[in-house]
N, CA, C and O of each residue as an XYZ file, in Angstrom:
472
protein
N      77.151    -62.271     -2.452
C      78.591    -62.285     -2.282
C      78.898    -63.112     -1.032
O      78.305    -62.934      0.032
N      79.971    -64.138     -1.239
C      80.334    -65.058     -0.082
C      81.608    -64.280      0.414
O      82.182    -63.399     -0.226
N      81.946    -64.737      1.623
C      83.009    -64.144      2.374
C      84.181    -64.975      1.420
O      85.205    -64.297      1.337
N      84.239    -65.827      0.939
C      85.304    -66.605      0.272
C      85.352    -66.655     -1.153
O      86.041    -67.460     -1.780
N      84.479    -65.627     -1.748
C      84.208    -65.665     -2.974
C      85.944    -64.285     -3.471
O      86.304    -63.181     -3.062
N      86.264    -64.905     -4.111
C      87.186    -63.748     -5.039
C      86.918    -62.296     -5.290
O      87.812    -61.472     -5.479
N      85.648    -62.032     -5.282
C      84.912    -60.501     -5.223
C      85.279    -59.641     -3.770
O      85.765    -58.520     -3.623
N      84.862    -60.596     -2.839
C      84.549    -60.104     -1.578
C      86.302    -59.957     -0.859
O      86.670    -59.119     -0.036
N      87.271    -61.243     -1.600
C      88.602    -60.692     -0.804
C      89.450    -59.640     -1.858
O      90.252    -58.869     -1.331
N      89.311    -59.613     -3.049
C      90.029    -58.653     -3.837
C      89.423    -57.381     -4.180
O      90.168    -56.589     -4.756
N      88.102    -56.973     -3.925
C      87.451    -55.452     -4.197
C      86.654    -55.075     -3.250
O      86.467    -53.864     -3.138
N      85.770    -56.279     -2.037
C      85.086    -55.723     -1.527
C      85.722    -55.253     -0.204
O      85.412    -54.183      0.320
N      86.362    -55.857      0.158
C      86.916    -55.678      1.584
C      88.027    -55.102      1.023
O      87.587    -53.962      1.173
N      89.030    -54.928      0.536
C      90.087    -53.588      0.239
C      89.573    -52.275      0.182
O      90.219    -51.336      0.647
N      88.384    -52.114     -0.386
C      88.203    -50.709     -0.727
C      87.124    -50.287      0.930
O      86.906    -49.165      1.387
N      86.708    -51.470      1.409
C      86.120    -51.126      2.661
C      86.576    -50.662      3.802
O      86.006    -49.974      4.649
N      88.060    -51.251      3.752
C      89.081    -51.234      4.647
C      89.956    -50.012      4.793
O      90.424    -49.457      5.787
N      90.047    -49.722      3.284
C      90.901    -48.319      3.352
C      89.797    -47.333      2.834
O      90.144    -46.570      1.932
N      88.459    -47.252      3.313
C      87.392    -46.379      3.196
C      87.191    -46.198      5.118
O      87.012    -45.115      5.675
N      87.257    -47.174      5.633
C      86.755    -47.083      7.211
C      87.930    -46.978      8.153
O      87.852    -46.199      9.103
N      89.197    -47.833      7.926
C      89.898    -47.656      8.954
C      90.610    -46.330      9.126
O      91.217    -46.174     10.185
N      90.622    -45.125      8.023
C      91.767    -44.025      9.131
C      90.449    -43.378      9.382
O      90.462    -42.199      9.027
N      89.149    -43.835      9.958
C      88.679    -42.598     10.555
C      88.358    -43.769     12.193
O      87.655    -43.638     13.195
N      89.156    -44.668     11.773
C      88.780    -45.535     13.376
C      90.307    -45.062     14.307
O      90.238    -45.108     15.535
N      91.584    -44.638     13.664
C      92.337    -45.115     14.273
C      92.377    -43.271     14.509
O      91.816    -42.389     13.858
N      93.371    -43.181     15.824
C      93.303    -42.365     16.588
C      94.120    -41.021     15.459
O      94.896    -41.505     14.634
N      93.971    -39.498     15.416
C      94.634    -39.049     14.594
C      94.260    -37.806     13.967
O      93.584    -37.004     14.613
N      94.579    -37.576     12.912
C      93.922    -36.550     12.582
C      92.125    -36.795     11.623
O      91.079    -36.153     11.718
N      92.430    -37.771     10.940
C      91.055    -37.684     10.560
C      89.788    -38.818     11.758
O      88.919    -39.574     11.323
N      90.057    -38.605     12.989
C      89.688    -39.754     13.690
C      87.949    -39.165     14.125
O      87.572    -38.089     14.588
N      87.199    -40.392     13.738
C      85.478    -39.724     13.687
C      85.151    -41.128     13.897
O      85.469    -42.016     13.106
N      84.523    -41.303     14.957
C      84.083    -43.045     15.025
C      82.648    -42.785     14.727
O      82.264    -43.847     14.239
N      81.614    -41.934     14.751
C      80.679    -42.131     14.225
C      80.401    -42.362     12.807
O      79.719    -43.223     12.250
N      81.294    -41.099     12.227
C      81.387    -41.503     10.160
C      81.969    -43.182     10.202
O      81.503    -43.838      9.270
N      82.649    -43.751     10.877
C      83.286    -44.952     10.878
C      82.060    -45.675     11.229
O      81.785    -46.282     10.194
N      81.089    -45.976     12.186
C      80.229    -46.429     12.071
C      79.217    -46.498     10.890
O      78.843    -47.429     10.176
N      78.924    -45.226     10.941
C      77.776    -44.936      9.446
C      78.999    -45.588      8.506
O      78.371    -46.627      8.305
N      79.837    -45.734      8.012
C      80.323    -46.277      6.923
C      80.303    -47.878      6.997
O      80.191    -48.817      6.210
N      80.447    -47.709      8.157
C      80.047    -49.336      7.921
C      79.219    -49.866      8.179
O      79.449    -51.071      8.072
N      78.177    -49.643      8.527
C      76.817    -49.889      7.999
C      75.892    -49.711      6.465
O      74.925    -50.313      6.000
N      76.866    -48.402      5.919
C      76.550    -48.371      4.258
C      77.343    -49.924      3.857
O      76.667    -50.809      3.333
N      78.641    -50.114      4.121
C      79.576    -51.240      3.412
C      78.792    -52.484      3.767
O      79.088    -53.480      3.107
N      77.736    -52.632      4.795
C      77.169    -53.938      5.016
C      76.208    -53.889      4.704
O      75.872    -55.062      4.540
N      74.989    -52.937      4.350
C      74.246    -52.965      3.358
C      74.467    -53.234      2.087
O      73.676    -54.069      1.647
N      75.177    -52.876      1.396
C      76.177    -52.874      0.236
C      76.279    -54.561      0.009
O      75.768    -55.065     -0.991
N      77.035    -55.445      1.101
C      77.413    -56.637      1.114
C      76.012    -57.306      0.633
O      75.702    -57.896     -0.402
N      75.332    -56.987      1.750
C      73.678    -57.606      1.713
C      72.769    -57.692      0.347
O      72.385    -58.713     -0.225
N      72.515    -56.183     -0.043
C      72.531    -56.001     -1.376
C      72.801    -56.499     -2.398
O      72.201    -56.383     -3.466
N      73.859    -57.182     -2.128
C      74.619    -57.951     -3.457
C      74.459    -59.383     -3.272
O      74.848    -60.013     -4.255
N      73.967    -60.163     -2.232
C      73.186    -61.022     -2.317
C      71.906    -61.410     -2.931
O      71.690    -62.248     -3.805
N      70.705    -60.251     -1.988
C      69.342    -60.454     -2.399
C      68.978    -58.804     -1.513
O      69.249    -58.573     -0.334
N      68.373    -57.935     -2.401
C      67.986    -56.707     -2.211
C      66.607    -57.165     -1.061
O      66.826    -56.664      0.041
N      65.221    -58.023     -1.097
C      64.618    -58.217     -0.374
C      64.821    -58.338      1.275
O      64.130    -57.914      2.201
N      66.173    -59.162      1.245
C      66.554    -59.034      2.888
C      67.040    -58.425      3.314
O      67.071    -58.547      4.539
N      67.753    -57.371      2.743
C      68.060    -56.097      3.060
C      67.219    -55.155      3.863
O      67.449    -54.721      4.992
N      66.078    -54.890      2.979
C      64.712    -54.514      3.695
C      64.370    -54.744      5.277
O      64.062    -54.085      6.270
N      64.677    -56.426      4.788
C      63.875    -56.842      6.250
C      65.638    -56.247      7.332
O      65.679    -55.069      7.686
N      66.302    -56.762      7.530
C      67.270    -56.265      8.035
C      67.209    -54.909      8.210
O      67.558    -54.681      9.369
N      66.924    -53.841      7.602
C      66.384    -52.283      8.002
C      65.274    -52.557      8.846
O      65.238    -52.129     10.000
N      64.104    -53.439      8.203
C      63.027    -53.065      8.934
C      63.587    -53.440     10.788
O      63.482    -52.729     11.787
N      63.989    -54.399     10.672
C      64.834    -55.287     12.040
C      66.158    -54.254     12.737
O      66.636    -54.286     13.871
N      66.351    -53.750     12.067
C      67.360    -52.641     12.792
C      66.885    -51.519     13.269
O      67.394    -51.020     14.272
N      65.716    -50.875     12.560
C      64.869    -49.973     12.944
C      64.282    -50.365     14.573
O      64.363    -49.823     15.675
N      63.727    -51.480     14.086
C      62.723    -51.497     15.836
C      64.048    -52.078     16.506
O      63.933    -52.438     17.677
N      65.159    -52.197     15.959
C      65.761    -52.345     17.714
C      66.514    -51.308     17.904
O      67.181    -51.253     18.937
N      66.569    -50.288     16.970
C      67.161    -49.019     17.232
C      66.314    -48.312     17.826
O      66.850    -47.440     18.508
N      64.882    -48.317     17.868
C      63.788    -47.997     18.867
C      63.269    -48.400     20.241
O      62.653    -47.633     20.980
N      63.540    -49.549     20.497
C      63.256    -50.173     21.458
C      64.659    -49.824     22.528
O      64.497    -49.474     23.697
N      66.065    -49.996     21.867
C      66.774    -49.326     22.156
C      67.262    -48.073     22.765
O      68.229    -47.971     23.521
N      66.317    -46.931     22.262
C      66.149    -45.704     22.866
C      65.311    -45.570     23.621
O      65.288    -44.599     24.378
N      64.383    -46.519     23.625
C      62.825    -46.483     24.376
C      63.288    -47.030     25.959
O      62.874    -46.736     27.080
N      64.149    -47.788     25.563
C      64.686    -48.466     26.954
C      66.177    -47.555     27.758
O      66.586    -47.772     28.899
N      66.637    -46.751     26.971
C      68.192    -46.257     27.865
C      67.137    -45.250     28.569
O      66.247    -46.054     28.847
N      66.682    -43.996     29.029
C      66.846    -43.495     30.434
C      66.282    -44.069     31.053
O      65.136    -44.506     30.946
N      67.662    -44.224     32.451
C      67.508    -45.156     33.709
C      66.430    -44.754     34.087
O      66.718    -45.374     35.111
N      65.171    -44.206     34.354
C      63.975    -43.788     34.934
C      63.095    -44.115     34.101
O      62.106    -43.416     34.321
N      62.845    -45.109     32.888
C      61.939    -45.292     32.706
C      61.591    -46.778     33.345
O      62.312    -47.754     33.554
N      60.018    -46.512     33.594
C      59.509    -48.007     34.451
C      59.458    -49.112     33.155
O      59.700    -50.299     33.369
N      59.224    -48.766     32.201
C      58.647    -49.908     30.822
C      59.668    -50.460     29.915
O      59.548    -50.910     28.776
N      60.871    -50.303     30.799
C      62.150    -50.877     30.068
C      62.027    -52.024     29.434
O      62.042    -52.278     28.230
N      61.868    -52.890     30.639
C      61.740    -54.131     30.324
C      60.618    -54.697     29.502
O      60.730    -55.902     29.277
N      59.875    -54.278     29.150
C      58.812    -54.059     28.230
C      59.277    -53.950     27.143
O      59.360    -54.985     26.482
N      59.697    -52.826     26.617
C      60.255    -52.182     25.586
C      61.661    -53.372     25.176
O      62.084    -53.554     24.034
N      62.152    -54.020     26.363
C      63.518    -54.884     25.591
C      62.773    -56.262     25.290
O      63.429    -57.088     24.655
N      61.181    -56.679     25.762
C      61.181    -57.607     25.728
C      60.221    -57.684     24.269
O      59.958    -58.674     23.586
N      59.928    -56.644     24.134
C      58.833    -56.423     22.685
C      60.267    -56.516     21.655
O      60.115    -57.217     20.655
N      61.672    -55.842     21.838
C      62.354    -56.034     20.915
C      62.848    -57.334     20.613
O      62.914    -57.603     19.414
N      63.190    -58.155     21.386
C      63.253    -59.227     21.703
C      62.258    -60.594     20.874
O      62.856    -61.509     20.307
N      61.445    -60.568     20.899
C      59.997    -60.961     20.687
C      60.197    -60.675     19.129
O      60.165    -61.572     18.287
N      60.363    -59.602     18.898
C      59.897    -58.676     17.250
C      61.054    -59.937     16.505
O      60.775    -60.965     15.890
N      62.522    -59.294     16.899
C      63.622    -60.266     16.425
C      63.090    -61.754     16.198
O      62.913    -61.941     14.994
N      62.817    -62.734     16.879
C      62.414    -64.252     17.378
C      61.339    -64.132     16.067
O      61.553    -64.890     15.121
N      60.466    -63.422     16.009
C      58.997    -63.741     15.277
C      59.913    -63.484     13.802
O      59.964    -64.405     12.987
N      60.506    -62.393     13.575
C      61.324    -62.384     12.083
C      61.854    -63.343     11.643
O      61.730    -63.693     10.470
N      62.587    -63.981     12.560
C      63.689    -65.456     12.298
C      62.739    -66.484     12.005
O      62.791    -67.126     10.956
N      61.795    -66.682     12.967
C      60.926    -67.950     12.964
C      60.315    -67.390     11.436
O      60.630    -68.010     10.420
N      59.630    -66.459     11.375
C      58.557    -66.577     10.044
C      59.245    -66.974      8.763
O      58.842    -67.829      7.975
N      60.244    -66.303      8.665
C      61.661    -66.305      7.456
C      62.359    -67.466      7.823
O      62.020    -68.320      7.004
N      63.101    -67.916      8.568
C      62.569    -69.426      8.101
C      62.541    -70.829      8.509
O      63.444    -71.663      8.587
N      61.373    -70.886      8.732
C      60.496    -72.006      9.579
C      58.954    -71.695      8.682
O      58.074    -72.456      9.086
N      58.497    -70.779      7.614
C      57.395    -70.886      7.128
C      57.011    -71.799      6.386
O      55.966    -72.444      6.286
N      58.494    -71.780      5.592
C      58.354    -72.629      4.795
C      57.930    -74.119      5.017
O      56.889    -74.630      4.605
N      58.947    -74.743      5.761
C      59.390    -75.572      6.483
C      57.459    -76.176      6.642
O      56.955    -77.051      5.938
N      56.906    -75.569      7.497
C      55.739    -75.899      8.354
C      54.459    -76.021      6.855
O      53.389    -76.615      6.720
N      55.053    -75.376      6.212
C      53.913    -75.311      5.314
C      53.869    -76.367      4.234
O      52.845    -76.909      3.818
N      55.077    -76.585      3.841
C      55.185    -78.277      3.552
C      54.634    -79.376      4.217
O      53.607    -79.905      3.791
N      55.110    -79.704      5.042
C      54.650    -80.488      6.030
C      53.164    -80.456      6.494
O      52.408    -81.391      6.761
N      52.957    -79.066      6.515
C      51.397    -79.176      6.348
C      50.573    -79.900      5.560
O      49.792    -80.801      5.863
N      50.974    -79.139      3.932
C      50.714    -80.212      2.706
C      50.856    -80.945      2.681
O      49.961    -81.418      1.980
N      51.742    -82.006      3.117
C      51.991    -83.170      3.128
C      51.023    -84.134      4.622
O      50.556    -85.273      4.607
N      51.027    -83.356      5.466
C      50.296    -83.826      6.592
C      48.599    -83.969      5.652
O      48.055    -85.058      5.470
N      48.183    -83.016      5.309
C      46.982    -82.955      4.388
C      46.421    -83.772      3.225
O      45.375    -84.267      2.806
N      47.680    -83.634      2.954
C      47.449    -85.143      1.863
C      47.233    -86.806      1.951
O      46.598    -87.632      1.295
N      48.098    -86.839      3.106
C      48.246    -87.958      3.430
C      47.264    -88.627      4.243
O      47.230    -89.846      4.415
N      46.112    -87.413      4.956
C      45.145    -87.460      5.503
C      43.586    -87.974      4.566
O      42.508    -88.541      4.740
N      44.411    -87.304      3.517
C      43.073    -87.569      2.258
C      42.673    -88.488      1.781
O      41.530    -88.805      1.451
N      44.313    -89.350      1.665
C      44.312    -90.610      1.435
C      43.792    -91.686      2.186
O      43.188    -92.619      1.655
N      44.057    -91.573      3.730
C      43.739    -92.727      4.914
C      42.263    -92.517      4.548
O      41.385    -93.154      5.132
């Protein structure tokens, strides 16, 4: 689903909108955490309806920085910076492998071939 696709402005985002916003705005049903968790189901949801595989990885990628995250908030721990720089690191290596693999591995083949030939 594209942000400009006809799906996404006439069903996906209406029913998202009046599913999340009265628990953002101040009031009687006002809960910013259910407002969070809901919108994190509605952007899985989005994702989903692209390609179910990157979804995955996006959990797996939200997980360790929702860990590294907790590993790093009390001010008294010495291995903070550790812990933000392993999350850090984790993120970078996901992006690069997904996609730049490809990329390198062509070029490989092609570096290889062309070697075969000279």
């Amino acid at each position: 689903m594209l942000f400009p696709s006809v799906i996404f402005i006439f069903i996906f985002l209406p029913i998202s909108l009046t599913v999340i916003v009265p628990f953002t705005v101040k009031g009687r049903y006002y809960n910013i955490k259910l407002a969070n968790f809901l919108l994190l189901i509605f952007s899985l949801i989005f994702y989903m309806y692209g390609e179910v595989k990157f979804t995955y990885i996006m959990l797996g990628s939200g997980g360790i920085n929702f860990i590294c995250a907790k590993l790093c908030a009390p001010s008294q721990n010495e291995y903070r910076k550790y812990y933000f720089f392993a999350g850090i690191t984790t993120n970078v290596f996901i992006l690069v492998y997904f996609k730049y693999t490809a990329f390198f591995y062509i070029y490989y083949k092609l570096i290889k071939h062309f070697m075969i030939l000279v």
